[in-house]
Each structure stands twice: as structure tokens, then as C-alpha cells.
C-alpha positions in Angstrom: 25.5 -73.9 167.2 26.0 -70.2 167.4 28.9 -70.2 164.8 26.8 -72.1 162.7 23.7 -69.7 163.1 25.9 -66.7 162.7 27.5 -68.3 159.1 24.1 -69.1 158.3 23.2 -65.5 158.5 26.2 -64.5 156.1 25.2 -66.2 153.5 22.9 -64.6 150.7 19.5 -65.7 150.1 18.5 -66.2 146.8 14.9 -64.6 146.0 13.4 -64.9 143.3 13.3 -61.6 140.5 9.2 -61.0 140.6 10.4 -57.3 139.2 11.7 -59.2 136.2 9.6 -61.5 135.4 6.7 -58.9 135.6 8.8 -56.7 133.2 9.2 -59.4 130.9 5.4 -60.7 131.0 4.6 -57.4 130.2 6.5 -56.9 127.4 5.9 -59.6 125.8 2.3 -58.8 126.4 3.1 -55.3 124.3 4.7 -57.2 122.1 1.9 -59.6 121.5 -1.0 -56.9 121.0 1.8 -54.6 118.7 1.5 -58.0 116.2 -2.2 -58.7 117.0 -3.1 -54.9 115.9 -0.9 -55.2 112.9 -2.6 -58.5 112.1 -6.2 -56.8 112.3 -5.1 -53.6 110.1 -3.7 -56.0 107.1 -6.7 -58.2 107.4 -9.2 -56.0 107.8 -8.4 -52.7 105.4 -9.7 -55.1 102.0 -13.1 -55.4 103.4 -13.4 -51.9 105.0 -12.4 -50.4 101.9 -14.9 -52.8 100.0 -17.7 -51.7 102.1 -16.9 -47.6 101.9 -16.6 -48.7 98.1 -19.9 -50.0 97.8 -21.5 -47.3 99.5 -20.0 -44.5 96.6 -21.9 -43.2 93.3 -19.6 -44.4 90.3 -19.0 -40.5 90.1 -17.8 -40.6 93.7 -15.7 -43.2 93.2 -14.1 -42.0 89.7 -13.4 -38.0 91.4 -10.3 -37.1 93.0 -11.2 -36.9 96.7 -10.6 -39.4 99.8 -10.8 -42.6 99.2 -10.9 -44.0 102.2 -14.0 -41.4 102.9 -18.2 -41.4 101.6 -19.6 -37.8 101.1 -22.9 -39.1 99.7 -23.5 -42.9 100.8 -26.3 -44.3 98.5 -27.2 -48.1 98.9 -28.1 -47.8 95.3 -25.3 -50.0 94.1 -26.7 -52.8 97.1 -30.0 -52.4 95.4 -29.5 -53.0 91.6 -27.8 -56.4 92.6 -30.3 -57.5 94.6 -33.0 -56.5 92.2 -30.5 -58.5 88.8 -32.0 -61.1 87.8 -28.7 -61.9 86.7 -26.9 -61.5 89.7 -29.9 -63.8 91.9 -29.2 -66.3 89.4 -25.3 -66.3 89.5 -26.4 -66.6 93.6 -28.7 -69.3 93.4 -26.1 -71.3 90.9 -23.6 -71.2 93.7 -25.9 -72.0 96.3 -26.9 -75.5 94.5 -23.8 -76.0 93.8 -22.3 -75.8 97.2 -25.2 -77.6 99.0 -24.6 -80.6 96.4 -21.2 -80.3 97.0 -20.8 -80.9 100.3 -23.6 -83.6 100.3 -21.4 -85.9 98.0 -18.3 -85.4 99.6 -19.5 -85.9 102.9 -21.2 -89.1 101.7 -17.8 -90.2 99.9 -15.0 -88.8 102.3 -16.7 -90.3 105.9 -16.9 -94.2 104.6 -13.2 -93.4 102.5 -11.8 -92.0 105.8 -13.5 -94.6 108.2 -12.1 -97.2 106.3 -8.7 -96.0 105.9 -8.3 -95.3 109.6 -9.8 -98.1 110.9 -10.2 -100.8 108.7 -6.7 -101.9 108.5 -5.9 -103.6 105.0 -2.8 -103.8 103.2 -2.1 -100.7 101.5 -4.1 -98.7 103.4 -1.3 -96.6 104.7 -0.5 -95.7 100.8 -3.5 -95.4 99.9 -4.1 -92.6 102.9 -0.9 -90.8 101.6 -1.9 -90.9 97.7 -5.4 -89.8 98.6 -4.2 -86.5 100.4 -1.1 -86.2 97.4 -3.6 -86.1 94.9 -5.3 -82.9 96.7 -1.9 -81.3 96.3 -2.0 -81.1 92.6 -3.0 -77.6 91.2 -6.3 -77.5 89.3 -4.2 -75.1 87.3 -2.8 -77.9 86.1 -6.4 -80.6 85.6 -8.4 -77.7 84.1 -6.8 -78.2 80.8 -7.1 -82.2 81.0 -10.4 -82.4 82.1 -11.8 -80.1 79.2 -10.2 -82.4 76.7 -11.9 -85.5 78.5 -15.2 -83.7 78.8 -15.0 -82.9 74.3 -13.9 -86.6 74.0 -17.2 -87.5 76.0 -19.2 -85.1 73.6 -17.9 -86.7 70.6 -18.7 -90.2 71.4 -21.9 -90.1 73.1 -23.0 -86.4 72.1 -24.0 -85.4 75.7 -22.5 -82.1 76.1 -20.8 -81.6 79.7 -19.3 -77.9 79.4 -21.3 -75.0 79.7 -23.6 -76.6 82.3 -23.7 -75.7 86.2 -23.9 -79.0 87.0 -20.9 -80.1 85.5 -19.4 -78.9 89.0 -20.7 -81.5 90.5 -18.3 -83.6 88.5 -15.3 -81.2 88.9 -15.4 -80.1 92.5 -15.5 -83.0 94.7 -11.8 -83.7 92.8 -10.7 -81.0 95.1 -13.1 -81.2 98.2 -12.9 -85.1 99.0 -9.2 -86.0 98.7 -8.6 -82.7 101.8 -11.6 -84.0 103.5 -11.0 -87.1 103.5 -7.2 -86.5 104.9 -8.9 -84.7 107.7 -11.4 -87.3 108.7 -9.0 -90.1 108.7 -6.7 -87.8 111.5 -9.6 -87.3 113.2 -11.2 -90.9 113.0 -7.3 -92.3 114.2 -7.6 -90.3 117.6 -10.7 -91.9 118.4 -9.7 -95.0 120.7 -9.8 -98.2 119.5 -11.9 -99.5 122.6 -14.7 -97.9 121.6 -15.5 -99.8 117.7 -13.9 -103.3 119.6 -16.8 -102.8 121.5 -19.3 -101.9 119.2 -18.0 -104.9 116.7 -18.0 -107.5 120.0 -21.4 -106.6 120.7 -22.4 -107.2 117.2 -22.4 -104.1 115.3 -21.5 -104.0 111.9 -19.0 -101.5 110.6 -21.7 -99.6 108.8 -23.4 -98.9 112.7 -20.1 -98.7 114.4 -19.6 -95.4 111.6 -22.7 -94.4 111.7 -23.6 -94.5 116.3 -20.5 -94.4 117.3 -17.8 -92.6 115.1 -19.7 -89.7 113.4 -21.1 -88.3 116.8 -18.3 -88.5 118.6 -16.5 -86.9 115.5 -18.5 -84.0 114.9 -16.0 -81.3 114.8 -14.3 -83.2 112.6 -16.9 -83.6 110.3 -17.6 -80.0 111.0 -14.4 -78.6 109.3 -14.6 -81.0 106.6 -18.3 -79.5 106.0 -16.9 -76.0 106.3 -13.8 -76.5 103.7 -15.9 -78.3 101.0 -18.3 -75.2 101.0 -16.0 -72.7 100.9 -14.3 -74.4 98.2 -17.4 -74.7 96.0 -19.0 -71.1 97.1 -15.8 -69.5 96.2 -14.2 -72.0 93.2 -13.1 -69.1 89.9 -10.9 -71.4 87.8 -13.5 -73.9 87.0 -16.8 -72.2 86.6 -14.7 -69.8 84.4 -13.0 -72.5 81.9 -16.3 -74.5 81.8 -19.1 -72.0 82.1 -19.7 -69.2 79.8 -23.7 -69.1 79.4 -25.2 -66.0 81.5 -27.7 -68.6 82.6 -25.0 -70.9 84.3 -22.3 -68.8 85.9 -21.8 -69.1 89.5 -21.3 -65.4 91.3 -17.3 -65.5 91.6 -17.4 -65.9 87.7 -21.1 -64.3 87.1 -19.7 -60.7 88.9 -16.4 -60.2 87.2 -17.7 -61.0 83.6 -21.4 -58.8 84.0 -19.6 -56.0 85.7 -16.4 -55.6 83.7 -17.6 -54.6 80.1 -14.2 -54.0 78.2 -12.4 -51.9 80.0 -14.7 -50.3 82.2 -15.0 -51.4 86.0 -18.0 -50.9 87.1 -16.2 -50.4 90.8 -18.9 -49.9 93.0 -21.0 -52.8 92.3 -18.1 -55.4 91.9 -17.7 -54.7 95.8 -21.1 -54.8 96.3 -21.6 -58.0 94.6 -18.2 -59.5 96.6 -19.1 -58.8 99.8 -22.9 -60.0 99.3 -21.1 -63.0 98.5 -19.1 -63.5 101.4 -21.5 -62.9 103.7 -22.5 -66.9 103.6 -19.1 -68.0 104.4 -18.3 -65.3 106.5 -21.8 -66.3 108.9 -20.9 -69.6 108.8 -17.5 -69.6 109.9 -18.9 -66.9 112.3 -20.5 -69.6 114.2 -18.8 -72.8 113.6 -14.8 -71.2 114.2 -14.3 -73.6 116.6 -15.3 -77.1 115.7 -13.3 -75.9 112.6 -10.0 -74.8 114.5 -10.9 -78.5 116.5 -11.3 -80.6 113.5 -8.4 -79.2 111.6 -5.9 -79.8 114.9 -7.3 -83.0 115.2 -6.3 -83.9 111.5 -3.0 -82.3 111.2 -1.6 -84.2 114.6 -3.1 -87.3 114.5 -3.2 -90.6 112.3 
């Protein structure tokens, strides 16, 4: 027993490296915050610059001093806008639009998406995957189309469909419902299956097994559809620009580029002004709804 104590003794003891696992932890902690600052400072400098912007005279702005500096703020430019006529009706334009938005591709993309993820059929499957393909196309590429359709439609029935805001309506859910949709059904698939073979054994149709059961428990998901189709139709340029030209019907992406650029003159000031005054509604909303957004857009990239 005593050899064996005394060979016991000999042999080294293996502890772990606390000094280098600290050393690394920390590291990549420096490491980390190095990336996260970086992050903030690319992010960030647009807006901060906006908002020094906004605050110059048009003379401040057109000298040669610091750019990145405001000698005489003046909220002049912040006032003008929100005294336009013009500009209050490019806001109020979006505003509709977004609101209506949303309402009709909630009520399309929640039934499309119930039914594809739960309602099993053939095809369904293909129809899931052509639904979120056809959100892939560029409108870059439907803008042109869709103006010849909408002339064809004026020529036979002589109802004109360009150069009205509400012609939107027509053209936006074509990029809000197919992504919505796609979401809801990843988010309607993690659901367990126990809970509408309940609901359906106790005698619920599928309209009240949607309706009770799946949209409350679903409500992040529902959340970040919400969130994408309004920041979609709040901040759309392509569409309002190629079928919008009237004063009267802009939207405020297209309303402040074509009022505040006159030829060649930028009227610098105000264009930020107006920007950030329209950011603000996204920007608060996201503000308090980042994380049902974040939850409903994990939900419906991993599951399905």
C-alpha cells in the first residue's frame, strides 16, 4: 500500500487552465464589443448626419465649414414641412395606404397560411413553395407588366387605374402577402397538432380552430407579418413613382424627392427633414414590437 501511495503521489494531476479560459473569454469578449462598436458607427452615422442636416440653414449647409458640426441650429426646415400642405398630404397618403395594407394582407395571408400548414391537401407542399417563390421576383421586373395591364384595363372599360393612390392597394399586397404568408405558415407548422385535433374533436370548425386557438397563440407571428407589410407599404419608391405623378396622390418616399429636388437644386436640408419625419413611424414601431418580430421571423425561417 505504501508503494502504491508513494506512485500515486508521482504522478501529475491534471487541473484544469482557469488562467486560459478566462483569457480567452475575455478576448473574445473584446473581440465581440470591437465588432458591436463598428456595427453601431456604420449604422448609425446616416441618421446622425441626417439629423445635424436638418438642423442647418441651406446657407449652412452649402459653406465650406464642418459638416459633421451646426453653428446656428434653426428648426426652421422641421417647421415648413410640417406646415406643407403638400408634404401632410404625401403623409396622410402613406398612412392610408399602409393601414389598408396590412388589413388586406392580414385578412388574406392568415386563412392562405392556416390552410397551407394545416390543412393538408395535395399540393399543398407546392403550393407553399410557389407562394414564397413568387415573393422572390423583383418588382423591378412587374412594374413594367403591370402598367401595360392597368392601360389595357383603361381601354376596355375606361376606368383609369394609374395616377390614383389607391391603386396601391392593388399593387402592394403582390409583395406583402406572398412573405407573410411564408412566415405564418412556419409559424402555424410549430404549433402542435394536439391542440386543432382537439379543437376539431370537440366540434369546432376550422374557421374557430384559426380564429380561438391559432391566432392567439401565434401572435408574434402575426406580429412580424404585421410589422413587414407596413414597412413595405410606408416605405414602397418604385411603385408610387411609376404609377403616381399627381401632387395630390404621391406618397412621402415619392412626394419628398420630387417637391424638394427642382432640377438640379437639392433642397438638402429639408430632404432630411422630411426623411427622418418619415421614419419616425417605423422606427417607434419596431421600437416596441423588436421582439415578437425577431420571434415571429425565427419561428418562420426554422420551422414548416
Amino acid at each position: 500500500m505504501a508503494n502504491v501511495s508513494a506512485i500515486a503521489t508521482d504522478l501529475p494531476v491534471a487541473r484544469p487552465k482557469y488562467g486560459s479560459m478566462n483569457r480567452d473569454r475575455i478576448w473574445a469578449l473584446r473581440w465581440s464589443y470591437f465588432f458591436l462598436v463598428l456595427f453601431a458607427i456604420f449604422f448609425l452615422l446616416p441618421p446622425i448626419y441626417m439629423l445635424i442636416t436638418s438642423l442647418k440653414t441651406s446657407a449652412e449647409i452649402s459653406a465650406a465649414t464642418n459638416p459633421w458640426w451646426v453653428f446656428n441650429p434653426t428648426l426652421d426646415n422641421y417647421k415648413e414641412l410640417l406646415t406643407s400642405n403638400s408634404y401632410l398630404t404625401y403623409f396622410r397618403n402613406s398612412a392610408i395606404v399602409s393601414v389598408v395594407v396590412v388589413s388586406i394582407t392580414m385578412l388574406i395571408s392568415v386563412p392562405a397560411a392556416f390552410a397551407l400548414a394545416r390543412m393538408k391537401f395535395w399540393g399543398s407542399a407546392t403550393l407553399a413553395t410557389g407562394v414564397f417563390l413568387t415573393y422572390l421576383i423583383p418588382e423591378t421586373l412587374l412594374f413594367i407588366p403591370l402598367f401595360k395591364m392597368f392601360a389595357i384595363f383603361n381601354e376596355w372599360t375606361g376606368i383609369a387605374l394609374i395616377n390614383r393612390w389607391w391603386v396601391l392597394l392593388i399593387l402592394y399586397p403582390t409583395l406583402t402577402v406572398p412573405f407573410c404568408t411564408w412566415i405564418m405558415i412556419g409559424y402555424f407548422a410549430s404549433i402542435p397538432k394536439e391542440l386543432d385535433e382537439a379543437a376539431l374533436i370537440d366540434g369546432a370548425t376550422w374557421m374557430q380552430t384559426l380564429t380561438k386557438i391559432f391566432i392567439p397563440v401565434a401572435l408574434p407571428g402575426l406580429i412580424a407579418a404585421t410589422i413587414f407589410a407596413f414597412t413595405v407599404s410606408w416605405a414602397q419608391f418604385l411603385y408610387p413613382l411609376a404609377f403616381t405623378t399627381s401632387a395630390d396622390q404621391l406618397v412621402l418616399p415619392v412626394g419628398i424627392i420630387t417637391s424638394l429636388i427642382k432640377g438640379d437644386v437639392f433642397n438638402w436640408g429639408q430632404i432630411m427633414t422630411g426623411a427622418l419625419l418619415g421614419a419616425a413611424p417605423p422606427l417607434i414601431i419596431y421600437a416596441f414590437l423588436m421582439d415578437y418580430y425577431i420571434a415571429g421571423l425565427t419561428a418562420g425561417a426554422t420551422k414548416g
